[in-house]
N, CA, C and O atoms as a Maestro MAE file, in Angstrom:
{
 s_m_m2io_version
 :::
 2.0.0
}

f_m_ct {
 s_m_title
 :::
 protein
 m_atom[176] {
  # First column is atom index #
  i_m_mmod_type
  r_m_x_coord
  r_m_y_coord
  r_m_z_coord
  i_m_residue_number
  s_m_chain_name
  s_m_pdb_residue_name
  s_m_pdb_atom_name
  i_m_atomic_number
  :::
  1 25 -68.977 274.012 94.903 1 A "UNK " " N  " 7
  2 3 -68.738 272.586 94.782 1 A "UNK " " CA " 6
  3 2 -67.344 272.349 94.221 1 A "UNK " " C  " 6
  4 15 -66.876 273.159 93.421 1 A "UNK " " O  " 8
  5 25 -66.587 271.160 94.645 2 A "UNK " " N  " 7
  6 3 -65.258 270.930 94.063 2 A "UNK " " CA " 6
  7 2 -65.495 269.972 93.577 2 A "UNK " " C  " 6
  8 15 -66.648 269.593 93.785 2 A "UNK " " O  " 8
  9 25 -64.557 268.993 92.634 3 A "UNK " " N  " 7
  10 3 -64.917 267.779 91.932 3 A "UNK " " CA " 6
  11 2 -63.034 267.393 92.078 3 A "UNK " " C  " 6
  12 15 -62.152 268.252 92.050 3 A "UNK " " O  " 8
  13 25 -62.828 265.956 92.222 4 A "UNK " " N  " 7
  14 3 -61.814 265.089 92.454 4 A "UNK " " CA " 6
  15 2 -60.812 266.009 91.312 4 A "UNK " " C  " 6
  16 15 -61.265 266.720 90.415 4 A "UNK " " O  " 8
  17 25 -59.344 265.782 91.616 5 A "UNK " " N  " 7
  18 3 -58.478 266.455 90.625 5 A "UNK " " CA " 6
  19 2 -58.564 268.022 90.520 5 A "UNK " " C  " 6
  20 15 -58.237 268.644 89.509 5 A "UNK " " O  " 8
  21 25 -59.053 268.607 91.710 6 A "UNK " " N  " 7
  22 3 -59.081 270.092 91.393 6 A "UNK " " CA " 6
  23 2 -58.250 270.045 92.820 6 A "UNK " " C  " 6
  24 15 -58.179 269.096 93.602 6 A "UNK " " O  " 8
  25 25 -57.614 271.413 92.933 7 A "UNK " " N  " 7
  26 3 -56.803 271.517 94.045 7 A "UNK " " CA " 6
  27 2 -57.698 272.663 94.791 7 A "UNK " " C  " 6
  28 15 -57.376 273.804 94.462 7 A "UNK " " O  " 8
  29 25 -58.556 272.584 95.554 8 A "UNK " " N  " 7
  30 3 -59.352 273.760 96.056 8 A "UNK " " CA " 6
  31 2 -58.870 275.186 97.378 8 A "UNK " " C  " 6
  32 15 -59.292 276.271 97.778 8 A "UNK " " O  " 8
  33 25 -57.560 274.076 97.645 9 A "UNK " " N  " 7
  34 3 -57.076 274.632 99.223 9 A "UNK " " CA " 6
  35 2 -57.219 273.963 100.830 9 A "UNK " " C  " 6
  36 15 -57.959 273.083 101.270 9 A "UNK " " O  " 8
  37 25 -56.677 274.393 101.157 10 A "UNK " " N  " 7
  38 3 -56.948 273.830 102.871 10 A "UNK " " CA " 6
  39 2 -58.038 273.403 103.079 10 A "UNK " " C  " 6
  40 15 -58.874 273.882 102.313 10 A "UNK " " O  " 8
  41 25 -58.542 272.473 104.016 11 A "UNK " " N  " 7
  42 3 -59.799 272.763 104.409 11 A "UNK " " CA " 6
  43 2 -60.570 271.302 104.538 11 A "UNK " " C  " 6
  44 15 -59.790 270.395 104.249 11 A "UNK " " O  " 8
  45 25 -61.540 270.956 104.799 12 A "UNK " " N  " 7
  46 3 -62.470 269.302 104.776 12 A "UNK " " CA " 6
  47 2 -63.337 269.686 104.107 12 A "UNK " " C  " 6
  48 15 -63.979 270.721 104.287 12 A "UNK " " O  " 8
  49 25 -63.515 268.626 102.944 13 A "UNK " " N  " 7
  50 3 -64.641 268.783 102.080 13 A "UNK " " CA " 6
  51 2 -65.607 267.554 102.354 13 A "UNK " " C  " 6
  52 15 -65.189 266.415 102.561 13 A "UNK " " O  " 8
  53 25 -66.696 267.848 102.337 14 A "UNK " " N  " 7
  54 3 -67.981 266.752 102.413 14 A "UNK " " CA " 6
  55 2 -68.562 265.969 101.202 14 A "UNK " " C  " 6
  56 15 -68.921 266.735 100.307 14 A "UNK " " O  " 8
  57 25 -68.733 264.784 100.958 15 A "UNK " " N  " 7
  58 3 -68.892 263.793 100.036 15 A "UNK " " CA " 6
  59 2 -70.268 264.257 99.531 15 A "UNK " " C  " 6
  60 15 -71.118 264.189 100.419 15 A "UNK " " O  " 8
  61 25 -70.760 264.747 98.251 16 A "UNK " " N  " 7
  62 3 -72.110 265.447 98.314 16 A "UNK " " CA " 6
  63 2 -73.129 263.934 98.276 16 A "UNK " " C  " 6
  64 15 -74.355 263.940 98.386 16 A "UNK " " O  " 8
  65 25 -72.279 262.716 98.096 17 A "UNK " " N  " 7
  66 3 -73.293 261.375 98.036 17 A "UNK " " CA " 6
  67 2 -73.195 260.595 99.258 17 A "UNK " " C  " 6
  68 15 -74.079 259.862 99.701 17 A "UNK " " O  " 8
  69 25 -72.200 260.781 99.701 18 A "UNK " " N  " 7
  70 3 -72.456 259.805 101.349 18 A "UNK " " CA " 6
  71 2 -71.761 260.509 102.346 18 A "UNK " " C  " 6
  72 15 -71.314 259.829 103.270 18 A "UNK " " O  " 8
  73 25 -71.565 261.758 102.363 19 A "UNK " " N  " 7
  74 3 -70.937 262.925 103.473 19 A "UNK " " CA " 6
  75 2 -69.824 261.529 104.495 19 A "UNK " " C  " 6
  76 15 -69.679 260.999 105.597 19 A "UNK " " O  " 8
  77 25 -69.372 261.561 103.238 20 A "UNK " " N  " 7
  78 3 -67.887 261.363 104.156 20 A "UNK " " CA " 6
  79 2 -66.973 262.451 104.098 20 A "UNK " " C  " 6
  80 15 -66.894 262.878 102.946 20 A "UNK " " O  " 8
  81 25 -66.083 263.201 105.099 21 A "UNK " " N  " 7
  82 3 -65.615 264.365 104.877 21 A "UNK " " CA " 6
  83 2 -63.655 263.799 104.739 21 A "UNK " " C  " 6
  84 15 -62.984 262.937 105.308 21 A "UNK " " O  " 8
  85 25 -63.357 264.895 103.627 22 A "UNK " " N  " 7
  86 3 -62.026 264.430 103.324 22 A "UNK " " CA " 6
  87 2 -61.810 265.675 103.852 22 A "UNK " " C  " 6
  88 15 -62.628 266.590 103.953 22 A "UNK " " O  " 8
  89 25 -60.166 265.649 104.322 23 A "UNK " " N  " 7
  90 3 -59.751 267.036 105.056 23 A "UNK " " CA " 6
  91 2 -58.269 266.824 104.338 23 A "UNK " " C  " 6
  92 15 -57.477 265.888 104.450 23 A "UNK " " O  " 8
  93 25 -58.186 268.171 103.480 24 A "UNK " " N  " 7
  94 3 -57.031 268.853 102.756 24 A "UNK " " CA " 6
  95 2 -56.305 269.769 103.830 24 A "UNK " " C  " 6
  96 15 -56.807 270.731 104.412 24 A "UNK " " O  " 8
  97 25 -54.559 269.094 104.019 25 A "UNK " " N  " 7
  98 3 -53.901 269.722 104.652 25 A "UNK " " CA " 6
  99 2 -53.124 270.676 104.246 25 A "UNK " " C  " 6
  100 15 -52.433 271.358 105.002 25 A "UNK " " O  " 8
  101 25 -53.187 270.810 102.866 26 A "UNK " " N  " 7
  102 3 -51.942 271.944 102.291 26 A "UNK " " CA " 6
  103 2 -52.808 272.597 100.798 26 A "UNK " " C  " 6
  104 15 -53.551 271.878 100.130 26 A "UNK " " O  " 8
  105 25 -52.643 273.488 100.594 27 A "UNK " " N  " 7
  106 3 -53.656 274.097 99.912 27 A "UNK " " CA " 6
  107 2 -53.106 273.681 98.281 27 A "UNK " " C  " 6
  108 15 -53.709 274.193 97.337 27 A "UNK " " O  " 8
  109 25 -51.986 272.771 98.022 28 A "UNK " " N  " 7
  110 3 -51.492 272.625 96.429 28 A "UNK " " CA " 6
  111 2 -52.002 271.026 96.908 28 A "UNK " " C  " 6
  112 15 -51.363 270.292 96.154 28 A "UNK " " O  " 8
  113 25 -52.941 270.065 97.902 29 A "UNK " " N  " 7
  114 3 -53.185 269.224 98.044 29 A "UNK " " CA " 6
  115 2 -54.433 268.739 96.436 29 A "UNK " " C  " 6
  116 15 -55.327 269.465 96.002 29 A "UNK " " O  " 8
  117 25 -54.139 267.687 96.036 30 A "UNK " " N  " 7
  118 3 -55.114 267.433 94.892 30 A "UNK " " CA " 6
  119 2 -56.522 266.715 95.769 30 A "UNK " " C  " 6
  120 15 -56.128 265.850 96.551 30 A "UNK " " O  " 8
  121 25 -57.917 266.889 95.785 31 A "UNK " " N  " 7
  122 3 -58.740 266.356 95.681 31 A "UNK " " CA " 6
  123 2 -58.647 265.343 95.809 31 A "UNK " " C  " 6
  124 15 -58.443 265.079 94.624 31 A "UNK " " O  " 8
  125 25 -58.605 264.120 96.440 32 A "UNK " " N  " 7
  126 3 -59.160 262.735 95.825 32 A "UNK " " CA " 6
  127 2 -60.795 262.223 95.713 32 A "UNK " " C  " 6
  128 15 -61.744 262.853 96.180 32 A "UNK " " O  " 8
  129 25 -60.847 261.427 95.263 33 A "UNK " " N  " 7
  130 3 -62.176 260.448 95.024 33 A "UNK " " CA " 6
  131 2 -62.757 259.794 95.937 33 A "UNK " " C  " 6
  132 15 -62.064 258.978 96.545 33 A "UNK " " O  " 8
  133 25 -63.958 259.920 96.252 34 A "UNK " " N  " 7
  134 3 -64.341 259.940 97.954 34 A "UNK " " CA " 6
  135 2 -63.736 258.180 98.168 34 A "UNK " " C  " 6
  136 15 -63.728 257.271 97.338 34 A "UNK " " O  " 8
  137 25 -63.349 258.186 99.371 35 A "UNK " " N  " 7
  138 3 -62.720 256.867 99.825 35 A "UNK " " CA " 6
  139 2 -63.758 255.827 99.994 35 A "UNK " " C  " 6
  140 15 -63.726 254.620 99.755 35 A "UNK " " O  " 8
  141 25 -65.011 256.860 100.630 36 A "UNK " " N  " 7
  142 3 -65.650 255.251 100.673 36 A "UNK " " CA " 6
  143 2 -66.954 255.079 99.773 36 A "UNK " " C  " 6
  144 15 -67.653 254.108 100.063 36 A "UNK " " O  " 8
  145 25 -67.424 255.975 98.608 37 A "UNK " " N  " 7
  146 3 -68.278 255.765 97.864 37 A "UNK " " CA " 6
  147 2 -67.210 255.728 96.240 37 A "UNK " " C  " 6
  148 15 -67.097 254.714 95.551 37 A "UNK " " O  " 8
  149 25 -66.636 256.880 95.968 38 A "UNK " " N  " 7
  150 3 -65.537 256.643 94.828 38 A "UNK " " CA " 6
  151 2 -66.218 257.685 94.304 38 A "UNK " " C  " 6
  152 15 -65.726 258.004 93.222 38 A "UNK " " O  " 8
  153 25 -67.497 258.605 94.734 39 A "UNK " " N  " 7
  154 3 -67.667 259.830 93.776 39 A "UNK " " CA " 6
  155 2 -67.249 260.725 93.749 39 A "UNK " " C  " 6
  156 15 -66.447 260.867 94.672 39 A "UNK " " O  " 8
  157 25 -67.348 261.628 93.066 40 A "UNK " " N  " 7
  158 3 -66.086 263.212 92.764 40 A "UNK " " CA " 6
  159 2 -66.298 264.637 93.102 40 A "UNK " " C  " 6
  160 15 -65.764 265.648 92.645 40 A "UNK " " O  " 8
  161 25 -67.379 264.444 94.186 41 A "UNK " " N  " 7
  162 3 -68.080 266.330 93.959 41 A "UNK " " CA " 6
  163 2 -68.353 266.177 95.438 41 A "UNK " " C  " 6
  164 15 -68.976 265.264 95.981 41 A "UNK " " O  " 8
  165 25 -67.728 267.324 96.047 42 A "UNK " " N  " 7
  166 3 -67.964 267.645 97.429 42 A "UNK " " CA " 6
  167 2 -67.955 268.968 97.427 42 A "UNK " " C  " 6
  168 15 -67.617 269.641 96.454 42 A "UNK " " O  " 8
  169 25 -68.501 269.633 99.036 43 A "UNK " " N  " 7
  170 3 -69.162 270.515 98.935 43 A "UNK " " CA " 6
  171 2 -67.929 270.949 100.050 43 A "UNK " " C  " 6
  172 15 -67.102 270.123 100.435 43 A "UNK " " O  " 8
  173 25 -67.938 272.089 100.413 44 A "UNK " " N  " 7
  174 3 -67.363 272.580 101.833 44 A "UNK " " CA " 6
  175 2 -67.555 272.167 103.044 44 A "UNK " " C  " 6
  176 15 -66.985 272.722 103.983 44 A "UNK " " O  " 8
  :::
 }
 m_bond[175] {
  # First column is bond index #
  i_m_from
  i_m_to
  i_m_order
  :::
  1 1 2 1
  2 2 3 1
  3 3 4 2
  4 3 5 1
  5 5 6 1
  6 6 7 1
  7 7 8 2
  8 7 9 1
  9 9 10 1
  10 10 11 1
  11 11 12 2
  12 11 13 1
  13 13 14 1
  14 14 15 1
  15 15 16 2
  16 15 17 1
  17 17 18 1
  18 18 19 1
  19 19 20 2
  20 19 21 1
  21 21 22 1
  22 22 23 1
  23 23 24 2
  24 23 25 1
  25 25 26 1
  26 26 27 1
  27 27 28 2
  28 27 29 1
  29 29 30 1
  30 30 31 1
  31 31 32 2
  32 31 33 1
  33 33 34 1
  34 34 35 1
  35 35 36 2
  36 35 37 1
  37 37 38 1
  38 38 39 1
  39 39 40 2
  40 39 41 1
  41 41 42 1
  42 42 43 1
  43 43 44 2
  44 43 45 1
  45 45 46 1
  46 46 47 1
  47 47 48 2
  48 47 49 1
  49 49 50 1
  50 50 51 1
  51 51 52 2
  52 51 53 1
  53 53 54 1
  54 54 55 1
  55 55 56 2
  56 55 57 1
  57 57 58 1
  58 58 59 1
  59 59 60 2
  60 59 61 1
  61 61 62 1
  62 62 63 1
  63 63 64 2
  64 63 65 1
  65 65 66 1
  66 66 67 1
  67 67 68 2
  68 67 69 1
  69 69 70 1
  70 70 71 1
  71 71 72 2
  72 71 73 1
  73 73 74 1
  74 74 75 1
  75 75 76 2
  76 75 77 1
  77 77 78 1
  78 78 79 1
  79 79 80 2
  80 79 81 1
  81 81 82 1
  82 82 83 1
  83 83 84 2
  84 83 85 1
  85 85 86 1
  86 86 87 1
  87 87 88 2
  88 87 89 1
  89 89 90 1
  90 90 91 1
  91 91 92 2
  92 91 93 1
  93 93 94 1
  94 94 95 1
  95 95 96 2
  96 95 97 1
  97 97 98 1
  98 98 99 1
  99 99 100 2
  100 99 101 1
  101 101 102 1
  102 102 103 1
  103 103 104 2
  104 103 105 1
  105 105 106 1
  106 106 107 1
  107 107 108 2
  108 107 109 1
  109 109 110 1
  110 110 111 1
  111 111 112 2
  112 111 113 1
  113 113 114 1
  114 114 115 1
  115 115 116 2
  116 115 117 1
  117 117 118 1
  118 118 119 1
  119 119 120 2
  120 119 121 1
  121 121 122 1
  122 122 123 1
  123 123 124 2
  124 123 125 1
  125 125 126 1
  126 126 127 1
  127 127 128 2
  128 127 129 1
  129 129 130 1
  130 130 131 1
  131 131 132 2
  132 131 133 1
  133 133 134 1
  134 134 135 1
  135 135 136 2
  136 135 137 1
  137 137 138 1
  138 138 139 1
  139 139 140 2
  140 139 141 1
  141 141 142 1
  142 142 143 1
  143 143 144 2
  144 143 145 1
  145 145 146 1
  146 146 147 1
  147 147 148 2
  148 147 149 1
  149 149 150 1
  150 150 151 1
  151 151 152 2
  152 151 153 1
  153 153 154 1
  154 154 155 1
  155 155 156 2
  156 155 157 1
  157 157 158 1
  158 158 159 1
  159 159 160 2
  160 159 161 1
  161 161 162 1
  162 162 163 1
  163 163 164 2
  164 163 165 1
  165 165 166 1
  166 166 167 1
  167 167 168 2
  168 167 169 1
  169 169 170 1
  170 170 171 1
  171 171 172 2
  172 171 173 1
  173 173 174 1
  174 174 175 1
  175 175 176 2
  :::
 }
}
């Protein structure tokens, strides 16, 4: 699991509360806060 403000790496992470998927293009990319619920913990 990642949480908002962690830099995890490349890759789309899934919203673990409303699977909206954010997709990290550069691996020093920071996390953000899901866009359309505002919670902080996504999964791979």
């Amino acid at each position: 699991m990642s949480t908002t403000g962690e830099k995890p790496g490349k890759g789309t992470y899934v919203c673990k509360n409303c699977s909206t998927a954010v997709t990290l293009d550069d691996a020093t990319d920071t996390l953000p806060p899901c866009p359309k619920c505002s919670k902080t913990e996504f999964r791979p």
